[in-house]
BAFI-3210 file (N, C-alpha, C; in Angstrom, 3 decimals, decimal comma, padded with zeros to 6 digits):
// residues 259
n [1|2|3|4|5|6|7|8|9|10|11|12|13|14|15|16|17|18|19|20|21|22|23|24|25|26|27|28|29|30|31|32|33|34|35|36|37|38|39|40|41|42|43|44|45|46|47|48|49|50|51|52|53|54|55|56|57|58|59|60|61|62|63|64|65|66|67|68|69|70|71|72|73|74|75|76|77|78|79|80|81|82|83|84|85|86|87|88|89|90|91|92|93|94|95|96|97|98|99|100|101|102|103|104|105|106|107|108|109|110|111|112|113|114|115|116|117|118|119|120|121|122|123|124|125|126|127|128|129|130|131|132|133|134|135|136|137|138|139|140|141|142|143|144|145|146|147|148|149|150|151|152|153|154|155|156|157|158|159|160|161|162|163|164|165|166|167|168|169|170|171|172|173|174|175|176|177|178|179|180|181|182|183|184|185|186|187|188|189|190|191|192|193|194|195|196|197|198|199|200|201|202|203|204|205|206|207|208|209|210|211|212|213|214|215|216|217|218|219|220|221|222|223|224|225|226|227|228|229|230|231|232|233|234|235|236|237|238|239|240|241|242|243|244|245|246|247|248|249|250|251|252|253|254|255|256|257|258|259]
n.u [000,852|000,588|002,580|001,334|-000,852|-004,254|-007,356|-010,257|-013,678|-016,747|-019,137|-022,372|-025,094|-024,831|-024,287|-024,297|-022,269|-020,230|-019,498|-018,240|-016,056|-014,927|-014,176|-012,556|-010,559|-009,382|-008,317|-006,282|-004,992|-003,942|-002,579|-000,264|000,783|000,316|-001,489|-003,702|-007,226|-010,714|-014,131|-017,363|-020,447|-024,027|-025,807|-027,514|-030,189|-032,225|-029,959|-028,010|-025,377|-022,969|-021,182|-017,433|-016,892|-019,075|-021,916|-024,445|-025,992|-028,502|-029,968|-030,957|-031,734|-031,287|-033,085|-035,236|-034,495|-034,443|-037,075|-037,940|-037,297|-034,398|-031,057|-027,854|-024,753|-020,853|-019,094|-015,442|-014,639|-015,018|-017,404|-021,203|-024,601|-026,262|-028,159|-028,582|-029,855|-031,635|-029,131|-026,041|-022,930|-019,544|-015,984|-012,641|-009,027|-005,909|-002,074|-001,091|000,374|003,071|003,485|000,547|-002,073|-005,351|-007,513|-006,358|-006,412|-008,981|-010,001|-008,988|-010,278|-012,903|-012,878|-012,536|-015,570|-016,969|-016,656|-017,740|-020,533|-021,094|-021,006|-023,219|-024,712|-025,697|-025,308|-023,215|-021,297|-018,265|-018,769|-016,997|-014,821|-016,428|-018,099|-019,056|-016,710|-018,094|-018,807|-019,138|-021,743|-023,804|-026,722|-027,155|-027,786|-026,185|-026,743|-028,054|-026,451|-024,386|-020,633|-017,817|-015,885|-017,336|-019,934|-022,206|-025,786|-027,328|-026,741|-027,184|-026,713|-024,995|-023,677|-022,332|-019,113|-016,203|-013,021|-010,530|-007,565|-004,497|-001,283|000,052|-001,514|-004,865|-008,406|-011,328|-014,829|-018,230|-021,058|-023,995|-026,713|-029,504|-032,391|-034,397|-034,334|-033,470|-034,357|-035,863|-034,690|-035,029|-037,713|-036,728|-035,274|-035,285|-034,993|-035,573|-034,097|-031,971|-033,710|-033,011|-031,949|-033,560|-032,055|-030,013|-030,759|-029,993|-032,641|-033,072|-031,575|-032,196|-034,601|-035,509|-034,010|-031,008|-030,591|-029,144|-027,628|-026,696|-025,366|-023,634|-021,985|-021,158|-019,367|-017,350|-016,352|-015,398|-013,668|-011,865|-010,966|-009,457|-007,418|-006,220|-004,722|-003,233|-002,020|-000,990|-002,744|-005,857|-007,890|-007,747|-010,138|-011,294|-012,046|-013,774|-012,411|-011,998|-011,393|-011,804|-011,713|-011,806|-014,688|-015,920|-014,887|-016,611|-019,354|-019,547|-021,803|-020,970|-018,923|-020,575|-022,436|-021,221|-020,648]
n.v [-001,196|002,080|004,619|007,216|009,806|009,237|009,758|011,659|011,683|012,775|013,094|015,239|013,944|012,988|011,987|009,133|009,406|011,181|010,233|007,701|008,742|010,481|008,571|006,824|009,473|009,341|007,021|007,776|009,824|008,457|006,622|008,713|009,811|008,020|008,420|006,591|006,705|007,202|007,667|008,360|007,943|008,975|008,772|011,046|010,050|007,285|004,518|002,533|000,745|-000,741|-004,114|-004,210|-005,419|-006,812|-007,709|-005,641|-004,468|-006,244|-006,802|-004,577|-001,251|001,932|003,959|002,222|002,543|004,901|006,216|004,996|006,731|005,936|006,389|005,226|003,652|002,781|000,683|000,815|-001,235|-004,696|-007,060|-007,673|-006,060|-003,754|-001,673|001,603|002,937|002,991|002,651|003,202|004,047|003,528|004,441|002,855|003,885|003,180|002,492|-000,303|-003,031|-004,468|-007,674|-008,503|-009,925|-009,781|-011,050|-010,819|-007,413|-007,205|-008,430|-006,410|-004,236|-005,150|-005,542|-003,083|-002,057|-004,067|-003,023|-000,678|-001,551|-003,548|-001,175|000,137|-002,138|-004,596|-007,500|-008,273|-010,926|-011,692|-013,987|-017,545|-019,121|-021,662|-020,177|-019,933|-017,809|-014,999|-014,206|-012,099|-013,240|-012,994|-010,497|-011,513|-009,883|-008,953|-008,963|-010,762|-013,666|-013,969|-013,945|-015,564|-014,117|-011,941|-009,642|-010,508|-011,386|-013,006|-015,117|-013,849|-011,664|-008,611|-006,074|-005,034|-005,702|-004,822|-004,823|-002,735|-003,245|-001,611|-000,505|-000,244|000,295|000,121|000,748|000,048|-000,216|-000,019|-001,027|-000,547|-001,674|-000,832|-000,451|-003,205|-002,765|-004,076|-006,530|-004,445|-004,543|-006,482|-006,109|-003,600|-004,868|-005,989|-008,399|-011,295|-011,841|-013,531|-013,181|-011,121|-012,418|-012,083|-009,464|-008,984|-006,403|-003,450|-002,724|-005,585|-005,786|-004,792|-004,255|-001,604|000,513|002,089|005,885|007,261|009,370|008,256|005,973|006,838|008,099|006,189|004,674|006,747|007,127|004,425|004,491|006,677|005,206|003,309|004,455|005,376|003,797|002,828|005,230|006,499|008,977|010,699|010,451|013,208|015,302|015,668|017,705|015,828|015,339|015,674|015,245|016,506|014,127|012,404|012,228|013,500|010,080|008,959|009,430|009,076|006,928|005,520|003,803|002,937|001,458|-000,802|-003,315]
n.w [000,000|-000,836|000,756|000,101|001,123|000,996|-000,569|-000,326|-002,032|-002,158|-004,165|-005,724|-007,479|-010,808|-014,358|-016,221|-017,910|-017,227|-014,665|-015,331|-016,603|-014,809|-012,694|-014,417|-014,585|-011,987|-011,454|-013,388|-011,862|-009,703|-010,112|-011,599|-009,066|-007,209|-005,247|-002,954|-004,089|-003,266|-004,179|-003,782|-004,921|-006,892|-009,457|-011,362|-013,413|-013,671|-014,625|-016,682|-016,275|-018,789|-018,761|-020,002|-021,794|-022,387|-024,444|-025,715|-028,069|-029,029|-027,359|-025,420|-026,582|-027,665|-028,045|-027,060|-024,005|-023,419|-024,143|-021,213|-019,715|-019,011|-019,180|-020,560|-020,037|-020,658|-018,907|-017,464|-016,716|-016,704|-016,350|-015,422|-017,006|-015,211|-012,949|-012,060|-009,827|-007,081|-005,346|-003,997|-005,321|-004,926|-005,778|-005,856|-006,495|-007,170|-007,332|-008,387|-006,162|-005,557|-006,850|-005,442|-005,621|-007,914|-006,811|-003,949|-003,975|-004,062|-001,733|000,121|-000,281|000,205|002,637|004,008|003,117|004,105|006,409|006,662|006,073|008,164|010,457|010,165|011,281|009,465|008,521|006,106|004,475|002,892|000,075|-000,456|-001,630|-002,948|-004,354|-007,668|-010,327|-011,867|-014,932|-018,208|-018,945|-021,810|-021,804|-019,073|-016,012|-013,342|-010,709|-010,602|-009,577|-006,795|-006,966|-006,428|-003,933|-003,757|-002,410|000,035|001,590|003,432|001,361|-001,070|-003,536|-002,418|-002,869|-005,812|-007,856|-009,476|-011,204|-012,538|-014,685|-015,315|-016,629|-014,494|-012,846|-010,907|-010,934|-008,875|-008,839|-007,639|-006,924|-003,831|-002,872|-002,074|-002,520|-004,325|-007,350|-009,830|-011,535|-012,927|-015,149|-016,879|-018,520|-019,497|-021,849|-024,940|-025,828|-024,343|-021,383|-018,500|-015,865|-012,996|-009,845|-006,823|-005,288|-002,860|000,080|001,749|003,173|003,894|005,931|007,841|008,227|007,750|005,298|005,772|005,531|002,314|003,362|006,296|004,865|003,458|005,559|007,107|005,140|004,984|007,508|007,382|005,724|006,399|008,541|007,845|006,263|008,254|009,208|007,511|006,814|008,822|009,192|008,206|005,501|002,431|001,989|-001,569|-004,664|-007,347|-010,679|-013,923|-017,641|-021,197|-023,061|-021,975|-020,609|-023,470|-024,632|-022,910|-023,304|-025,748|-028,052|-029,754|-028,333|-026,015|-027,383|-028,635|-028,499]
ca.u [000,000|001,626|002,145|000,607|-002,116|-005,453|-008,165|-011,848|-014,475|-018,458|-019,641|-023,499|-025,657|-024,074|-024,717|-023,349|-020,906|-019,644|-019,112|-017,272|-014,852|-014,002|-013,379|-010,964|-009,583|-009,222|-006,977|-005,282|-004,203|-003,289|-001,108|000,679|001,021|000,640|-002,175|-005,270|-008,454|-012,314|-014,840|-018,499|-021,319|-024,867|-026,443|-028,812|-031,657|-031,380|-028,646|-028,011|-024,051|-022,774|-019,429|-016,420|-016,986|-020,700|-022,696|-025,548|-026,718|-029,340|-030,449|-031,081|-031,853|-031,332|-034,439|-036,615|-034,166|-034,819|-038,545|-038,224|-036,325|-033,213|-030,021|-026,937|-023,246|-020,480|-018,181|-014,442|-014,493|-016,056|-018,892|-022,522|-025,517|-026,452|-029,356|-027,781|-031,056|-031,813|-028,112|-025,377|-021,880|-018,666|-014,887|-011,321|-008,103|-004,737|-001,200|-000,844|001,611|003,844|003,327|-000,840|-003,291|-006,265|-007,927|-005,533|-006,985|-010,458|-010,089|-008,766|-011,450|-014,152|-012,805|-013,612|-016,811|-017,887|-016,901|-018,690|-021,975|-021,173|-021,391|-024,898|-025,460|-025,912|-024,488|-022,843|-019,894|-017,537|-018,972|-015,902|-014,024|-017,233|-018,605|-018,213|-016,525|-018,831|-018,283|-019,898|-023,036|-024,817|-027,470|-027,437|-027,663|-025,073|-027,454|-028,167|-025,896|-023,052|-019,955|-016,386|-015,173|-018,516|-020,309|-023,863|-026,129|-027,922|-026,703|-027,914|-025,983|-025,965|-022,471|-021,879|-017,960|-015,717|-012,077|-010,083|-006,029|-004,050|-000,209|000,423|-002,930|-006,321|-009,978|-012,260|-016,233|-019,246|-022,837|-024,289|-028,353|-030,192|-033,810|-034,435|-035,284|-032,949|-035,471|-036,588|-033,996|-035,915|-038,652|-036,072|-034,489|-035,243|-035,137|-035,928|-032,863|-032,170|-033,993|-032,323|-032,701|-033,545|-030,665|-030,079|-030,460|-029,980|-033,686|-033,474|-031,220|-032,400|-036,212|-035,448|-033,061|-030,906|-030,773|-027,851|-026,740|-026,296|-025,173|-022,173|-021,169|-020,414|-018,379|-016,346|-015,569|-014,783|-012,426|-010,853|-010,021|-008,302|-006,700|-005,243|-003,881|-002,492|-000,511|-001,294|-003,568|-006,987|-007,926|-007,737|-010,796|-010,858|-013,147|-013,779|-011,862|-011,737|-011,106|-012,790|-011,137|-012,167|-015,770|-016,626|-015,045|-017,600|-020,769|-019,872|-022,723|-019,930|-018,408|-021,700|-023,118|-019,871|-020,813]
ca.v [000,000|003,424|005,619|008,872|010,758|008,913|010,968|011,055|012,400|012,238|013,716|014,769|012,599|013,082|011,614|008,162|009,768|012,206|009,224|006,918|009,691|010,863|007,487|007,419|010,249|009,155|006,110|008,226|010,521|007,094|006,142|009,931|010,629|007,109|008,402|005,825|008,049|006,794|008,530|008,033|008,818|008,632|008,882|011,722|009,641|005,850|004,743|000,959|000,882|-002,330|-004,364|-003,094|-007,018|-007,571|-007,378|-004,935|-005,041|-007,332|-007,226|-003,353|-000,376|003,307|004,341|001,915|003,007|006,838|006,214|004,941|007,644|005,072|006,472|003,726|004,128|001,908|000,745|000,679|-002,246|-005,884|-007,667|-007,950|-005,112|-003,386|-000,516|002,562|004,044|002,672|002,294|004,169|003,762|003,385|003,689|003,193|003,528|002,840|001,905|-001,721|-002,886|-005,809|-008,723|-008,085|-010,338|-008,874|-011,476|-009,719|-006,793|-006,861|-008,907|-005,278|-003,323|-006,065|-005,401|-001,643|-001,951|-004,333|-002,345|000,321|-002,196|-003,392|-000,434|000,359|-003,135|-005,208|-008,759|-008,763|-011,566|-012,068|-015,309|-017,915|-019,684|-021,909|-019,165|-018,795|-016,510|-014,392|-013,768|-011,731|-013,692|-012,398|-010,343|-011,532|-009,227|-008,409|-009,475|-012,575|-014,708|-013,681|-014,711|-015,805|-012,916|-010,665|-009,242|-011,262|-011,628|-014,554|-015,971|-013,269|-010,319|-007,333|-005,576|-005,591|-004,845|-005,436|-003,840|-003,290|-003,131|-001,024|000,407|000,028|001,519|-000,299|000,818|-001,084|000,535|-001,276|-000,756|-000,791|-001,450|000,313|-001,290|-004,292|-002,672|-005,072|-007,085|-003,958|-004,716|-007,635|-005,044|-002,913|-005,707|-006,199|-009,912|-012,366|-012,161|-014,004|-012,428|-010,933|-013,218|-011,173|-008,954|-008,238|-005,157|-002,830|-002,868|-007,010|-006,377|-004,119|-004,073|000,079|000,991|003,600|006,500|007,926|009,995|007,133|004,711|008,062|008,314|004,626|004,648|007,571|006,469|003,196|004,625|007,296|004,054|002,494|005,231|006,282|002,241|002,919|006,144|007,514|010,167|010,431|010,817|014,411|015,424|016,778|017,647|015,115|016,069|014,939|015,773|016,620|013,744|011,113|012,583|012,314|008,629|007,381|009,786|008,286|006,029|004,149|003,353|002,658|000,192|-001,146|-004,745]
ca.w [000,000|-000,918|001,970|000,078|001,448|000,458|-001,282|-000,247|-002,844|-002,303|-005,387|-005,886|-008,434|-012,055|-015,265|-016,443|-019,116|-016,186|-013,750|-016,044|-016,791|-013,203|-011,887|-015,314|-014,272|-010,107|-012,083|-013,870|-011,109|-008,557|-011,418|-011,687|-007,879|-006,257|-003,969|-002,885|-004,255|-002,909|-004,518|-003,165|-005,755|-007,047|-010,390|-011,437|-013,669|-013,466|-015,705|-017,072|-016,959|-019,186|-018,822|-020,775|-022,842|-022,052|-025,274|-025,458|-028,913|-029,456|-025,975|-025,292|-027,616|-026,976|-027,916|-025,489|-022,675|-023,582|-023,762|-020,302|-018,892|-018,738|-019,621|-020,936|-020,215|-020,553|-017,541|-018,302|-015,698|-017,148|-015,295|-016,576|-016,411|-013,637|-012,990|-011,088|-009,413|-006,093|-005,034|-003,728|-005,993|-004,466|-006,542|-005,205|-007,606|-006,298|-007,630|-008,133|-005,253|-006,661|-006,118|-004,857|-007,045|-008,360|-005,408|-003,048|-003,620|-003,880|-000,455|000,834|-000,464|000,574|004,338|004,438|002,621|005,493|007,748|006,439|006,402|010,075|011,366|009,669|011,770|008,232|008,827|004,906|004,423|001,678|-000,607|-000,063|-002,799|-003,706|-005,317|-009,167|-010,566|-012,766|-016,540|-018,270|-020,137|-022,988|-021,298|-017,842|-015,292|-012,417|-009,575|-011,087|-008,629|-006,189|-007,456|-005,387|-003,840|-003,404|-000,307|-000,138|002,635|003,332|-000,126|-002,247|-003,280|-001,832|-003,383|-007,403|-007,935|-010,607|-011,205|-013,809|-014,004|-016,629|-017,131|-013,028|-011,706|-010,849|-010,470|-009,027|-008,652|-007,222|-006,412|-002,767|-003,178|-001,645|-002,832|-005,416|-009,083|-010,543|-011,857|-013,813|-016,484|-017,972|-018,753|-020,384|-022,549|-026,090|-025,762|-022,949|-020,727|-017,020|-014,794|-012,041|-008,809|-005,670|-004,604|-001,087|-000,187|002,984|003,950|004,359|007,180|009,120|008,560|007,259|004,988|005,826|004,616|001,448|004,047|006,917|004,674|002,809|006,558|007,108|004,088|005,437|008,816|007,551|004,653|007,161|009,737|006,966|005,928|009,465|009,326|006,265|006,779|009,970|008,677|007,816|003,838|002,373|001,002|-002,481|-005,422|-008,722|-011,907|-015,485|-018,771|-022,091|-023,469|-021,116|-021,216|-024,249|-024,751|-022,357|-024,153|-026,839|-028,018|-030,524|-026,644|-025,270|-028,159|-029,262|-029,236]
c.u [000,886|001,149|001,513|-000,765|-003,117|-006,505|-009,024|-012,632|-016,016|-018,620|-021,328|-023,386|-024,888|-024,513|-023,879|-022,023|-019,743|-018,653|-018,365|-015,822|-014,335|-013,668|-012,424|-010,017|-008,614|-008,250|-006,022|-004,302|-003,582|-002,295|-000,404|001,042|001,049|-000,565|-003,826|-006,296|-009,966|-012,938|-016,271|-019,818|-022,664|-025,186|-028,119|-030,090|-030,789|-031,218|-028,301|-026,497|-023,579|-021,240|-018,698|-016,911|-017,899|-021,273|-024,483|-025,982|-027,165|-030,182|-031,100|-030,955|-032,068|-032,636|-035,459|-035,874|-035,107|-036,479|-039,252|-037,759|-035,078|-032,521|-029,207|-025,517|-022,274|-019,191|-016,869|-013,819|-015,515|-017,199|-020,409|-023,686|-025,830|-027,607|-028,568|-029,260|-031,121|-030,528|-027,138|-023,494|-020,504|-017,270|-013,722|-010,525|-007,292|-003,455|-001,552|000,402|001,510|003,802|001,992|-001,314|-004,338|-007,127|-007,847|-006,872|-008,692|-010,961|-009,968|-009,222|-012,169|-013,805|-013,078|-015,126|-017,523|-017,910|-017,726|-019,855|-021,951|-021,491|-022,563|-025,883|-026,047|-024,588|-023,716|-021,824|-019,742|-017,936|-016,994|-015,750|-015,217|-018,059|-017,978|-018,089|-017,545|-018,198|-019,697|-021,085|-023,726|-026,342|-028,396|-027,458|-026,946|-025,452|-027,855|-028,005|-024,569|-021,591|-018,585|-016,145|-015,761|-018,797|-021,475|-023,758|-027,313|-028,187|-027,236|-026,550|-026,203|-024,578|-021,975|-020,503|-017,340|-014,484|-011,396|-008,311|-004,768|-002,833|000,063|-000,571|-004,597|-007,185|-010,809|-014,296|-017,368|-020,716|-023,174|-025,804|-028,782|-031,759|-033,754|-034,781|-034,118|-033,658|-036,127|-035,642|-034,340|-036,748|-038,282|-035,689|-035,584|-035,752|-035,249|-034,614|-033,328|-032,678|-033,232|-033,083|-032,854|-032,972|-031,180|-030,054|-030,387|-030,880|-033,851|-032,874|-031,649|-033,934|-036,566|-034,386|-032,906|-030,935|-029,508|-026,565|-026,121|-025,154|-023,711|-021,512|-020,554|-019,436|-017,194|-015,653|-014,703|-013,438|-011,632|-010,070|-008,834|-007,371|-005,681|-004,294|-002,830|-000,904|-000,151|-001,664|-004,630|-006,938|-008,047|-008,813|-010,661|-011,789|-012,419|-012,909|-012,283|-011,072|-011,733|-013,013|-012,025|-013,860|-016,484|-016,354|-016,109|-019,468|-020,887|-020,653|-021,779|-018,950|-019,472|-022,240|-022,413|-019,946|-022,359]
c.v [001,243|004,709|006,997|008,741|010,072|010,508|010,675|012,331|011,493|013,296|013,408|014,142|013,443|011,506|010,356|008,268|010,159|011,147|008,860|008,148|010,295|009,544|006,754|008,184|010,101|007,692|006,625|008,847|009,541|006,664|007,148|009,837|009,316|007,252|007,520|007,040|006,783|007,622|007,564|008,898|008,111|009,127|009,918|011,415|008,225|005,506|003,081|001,027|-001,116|-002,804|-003,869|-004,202|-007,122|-007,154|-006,837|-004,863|-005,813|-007,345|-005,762|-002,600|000,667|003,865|003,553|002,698|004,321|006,679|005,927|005,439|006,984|005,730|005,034|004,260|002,513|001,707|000,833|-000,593|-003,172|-005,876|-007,596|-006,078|-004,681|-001,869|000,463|003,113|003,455|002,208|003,712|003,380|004,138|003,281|003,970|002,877|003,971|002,746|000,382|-001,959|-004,413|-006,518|-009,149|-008,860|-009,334|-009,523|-010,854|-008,634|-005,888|-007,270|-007,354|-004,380|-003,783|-005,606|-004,117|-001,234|-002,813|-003,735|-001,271|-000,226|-002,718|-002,448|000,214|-001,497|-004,188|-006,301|-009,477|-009,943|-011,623|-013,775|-015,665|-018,893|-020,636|-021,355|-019,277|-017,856|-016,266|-013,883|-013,306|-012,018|-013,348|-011,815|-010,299|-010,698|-009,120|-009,178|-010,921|-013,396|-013,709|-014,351|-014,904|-014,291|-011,746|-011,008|-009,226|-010,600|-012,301|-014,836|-015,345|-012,117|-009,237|-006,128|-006,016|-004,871|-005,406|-004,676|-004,026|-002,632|-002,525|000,056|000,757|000,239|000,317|000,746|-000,014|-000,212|-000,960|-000,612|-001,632|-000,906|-001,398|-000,325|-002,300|-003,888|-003,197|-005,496|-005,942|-004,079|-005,641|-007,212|-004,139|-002,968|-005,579|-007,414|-010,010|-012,259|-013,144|-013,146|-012,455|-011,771|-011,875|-010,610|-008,601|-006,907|-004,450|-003,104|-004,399|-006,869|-006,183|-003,376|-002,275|000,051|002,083|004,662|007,048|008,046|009,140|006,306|006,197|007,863|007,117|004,300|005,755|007,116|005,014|003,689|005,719|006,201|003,652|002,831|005,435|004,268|002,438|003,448|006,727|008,915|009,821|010,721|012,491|014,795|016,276|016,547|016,337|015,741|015,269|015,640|015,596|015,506|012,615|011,462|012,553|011,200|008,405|008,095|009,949|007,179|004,994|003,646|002,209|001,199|-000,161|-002,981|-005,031]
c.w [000,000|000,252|001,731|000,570|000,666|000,101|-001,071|-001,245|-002,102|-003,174|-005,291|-007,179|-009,782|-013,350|-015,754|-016,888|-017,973|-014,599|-014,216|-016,161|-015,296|-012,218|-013,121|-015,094|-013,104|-010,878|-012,340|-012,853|-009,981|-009,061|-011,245|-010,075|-006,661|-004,900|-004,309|-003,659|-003,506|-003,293|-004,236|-004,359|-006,038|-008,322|-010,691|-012,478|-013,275|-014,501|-015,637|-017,580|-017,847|-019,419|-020,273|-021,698|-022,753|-023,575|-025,110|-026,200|-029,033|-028,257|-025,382|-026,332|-026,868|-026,721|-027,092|-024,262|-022,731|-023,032|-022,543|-019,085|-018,313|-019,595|-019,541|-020,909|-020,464|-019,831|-018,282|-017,401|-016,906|-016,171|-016,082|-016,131|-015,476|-013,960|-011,889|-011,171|-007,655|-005,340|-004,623|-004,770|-005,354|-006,188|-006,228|-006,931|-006,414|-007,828|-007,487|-007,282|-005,689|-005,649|-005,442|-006,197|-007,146|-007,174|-003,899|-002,721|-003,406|-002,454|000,312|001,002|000,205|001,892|004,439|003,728|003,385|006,653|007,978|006,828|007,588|010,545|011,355|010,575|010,198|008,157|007,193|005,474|002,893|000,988|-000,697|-002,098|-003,433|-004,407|-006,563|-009,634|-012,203|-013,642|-017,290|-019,902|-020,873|-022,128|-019,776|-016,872|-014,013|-011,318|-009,571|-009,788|-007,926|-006,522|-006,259|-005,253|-003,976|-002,135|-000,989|001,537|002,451|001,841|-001,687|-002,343|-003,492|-002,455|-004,871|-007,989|-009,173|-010,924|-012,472|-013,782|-015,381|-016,305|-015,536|-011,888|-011,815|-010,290|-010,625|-008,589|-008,473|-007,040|-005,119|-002,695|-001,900|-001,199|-004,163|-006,709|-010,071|-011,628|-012,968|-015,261|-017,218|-018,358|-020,111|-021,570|-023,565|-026,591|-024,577|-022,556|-019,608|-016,559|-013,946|-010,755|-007,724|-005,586|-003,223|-000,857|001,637|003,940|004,573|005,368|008,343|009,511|007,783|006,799|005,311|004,881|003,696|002,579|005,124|005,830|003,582|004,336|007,000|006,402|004,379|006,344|008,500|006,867|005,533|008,229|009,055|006,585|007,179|009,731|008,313|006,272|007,769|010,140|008,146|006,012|003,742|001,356|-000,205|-003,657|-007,069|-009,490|-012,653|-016,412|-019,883|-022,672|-023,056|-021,384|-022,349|-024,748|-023,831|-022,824|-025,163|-027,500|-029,022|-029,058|-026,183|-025,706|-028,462|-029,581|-028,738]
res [x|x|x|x|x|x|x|x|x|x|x|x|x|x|x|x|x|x|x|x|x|x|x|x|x|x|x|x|x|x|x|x|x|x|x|x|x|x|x|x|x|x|x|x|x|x|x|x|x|x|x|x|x|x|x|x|x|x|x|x|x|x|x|x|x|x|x|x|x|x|x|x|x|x|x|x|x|x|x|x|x|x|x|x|x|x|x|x|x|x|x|x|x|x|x|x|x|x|x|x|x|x|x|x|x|x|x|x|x|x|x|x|x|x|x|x|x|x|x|x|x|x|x|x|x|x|x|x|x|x|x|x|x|x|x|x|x|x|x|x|x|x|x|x|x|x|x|x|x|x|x|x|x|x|x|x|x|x|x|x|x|x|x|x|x|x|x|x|x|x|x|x|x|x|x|x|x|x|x|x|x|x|x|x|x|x|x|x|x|x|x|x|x|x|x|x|x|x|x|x|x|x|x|x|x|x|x|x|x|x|x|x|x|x|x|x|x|x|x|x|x|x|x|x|x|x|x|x|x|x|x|x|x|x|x|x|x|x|x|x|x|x|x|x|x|x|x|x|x|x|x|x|x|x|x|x|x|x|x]
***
């Protein structure tokens, strides 16, 4: 772990294109400068991001999304579909530290993202090595199944992450649900997909989900603990960036629909 100064961002809601490109950028700058970044965010309509490999032609069309006030982006992370509305979005970038699998470190993330949900009292665990690992199936949806090396609860999952590792530097981004409209992406679809099975969600644990703001402050405290383990300093908060560049690659619809 590199002893610089971690970075905390909570960014309000923002637009898929706008997302994808500032947790591009929060890579880019972990790569230049070596410092952890966390950025904490939410989506301003609900937004259908799709793996970097997942095929979305044939299965989704712009125009039904549009017509159903669904925006479409596309991750620069793999993994399968996912609905950004009823969720809160989480994304760390780092240096790669040699010698760290990609197992490694999603194990290292997975421990302050429970700690975050412990302390909201939400009994998540990490699915253990009989879990498969998830690839991303023609159409299937994210929630589907929990795969090795996610954060379920009682056997469902309740955490959809996925990282991706490029020229020294990883980002990995996830989704924290919130409420179940999973399930509304078979609605959305084009064709018959899997339906999404249940996902777990906040409210199963604790009878009330909390609220954004509860469930932003959990994620702080946990990522300042980790941080003061780290370097012996808390994170330094600081605003999003990007660039024009990065921006429009990801509101690019030849990005978006690409396979």
């Amino acid at each position: 772990m590199s002893p610089a100064h971690w970075r905390l961002t909570v960014d309000p809601p923002a637009s898929g294109a706008v997302n994808m490109a500032r947790d591009a950028a929060a890579m880019a700058s972990s790569r230049a400068d070596g410092a952890p970044r966390w950025r904490i965010y939410r989506w301003e309509r609900p937004t259908i991001s799709f793996g970097r490999h997942e095929s979305a032609r044939g299965y989704y069309a712009a125009e039904r999304l549009t017509a159903a006030g669904v925006d479409a982006v596309r991750r620069p992370t793999g993994g399968r579909a996912l609905l950004h509305d009823h969720e809160l979005t989480y994304c760390v970038t780092e240096r790669i530290t040699e010698g760290e699998s990609l197992r490694a470190s999603v194990a290292r993330f997975n421990a302050i993202l429970l700690d975050a949900l412990h302390r909201l009292d939400v009994p998540a665990v990490v699915v253990g090595r009989d879990g498969a690992p998830l690839r991303p199936v023609d159409g299937a949806p994210c929630f589907t199944e929990p795969g090795e090396g996610e954060i379920a609860l009682d056997g469902r999952k309740l955490v959809g992450s996925a990282q991706q590792r490029d020229d020294g530097a990883l980002l990995q981004h996830g989704s924290i649900i919130l409420a179940d409209d999973q399930p509304r992406l078979a609605t959305l679809a084009t064709t018959p997909i899997a339906r999404a099975a249940p996902a777990a969600t906040l409210m199963d644990a604790r009878g009330i989900a909390p609220t954004v703001v509860q469930l932003i402050e959990a994620l702080r405290n946990a990522i300042t603990a980790a941080a003061v383990r780290a370097t012996g300093a808390p994170p330094i908060e600081a605003p999003s960036a990007t660039t024009p560049e990065l921006l429009a690659h990801y509101a690019d619809p030849d990005w978006t629909w690409r396979h």
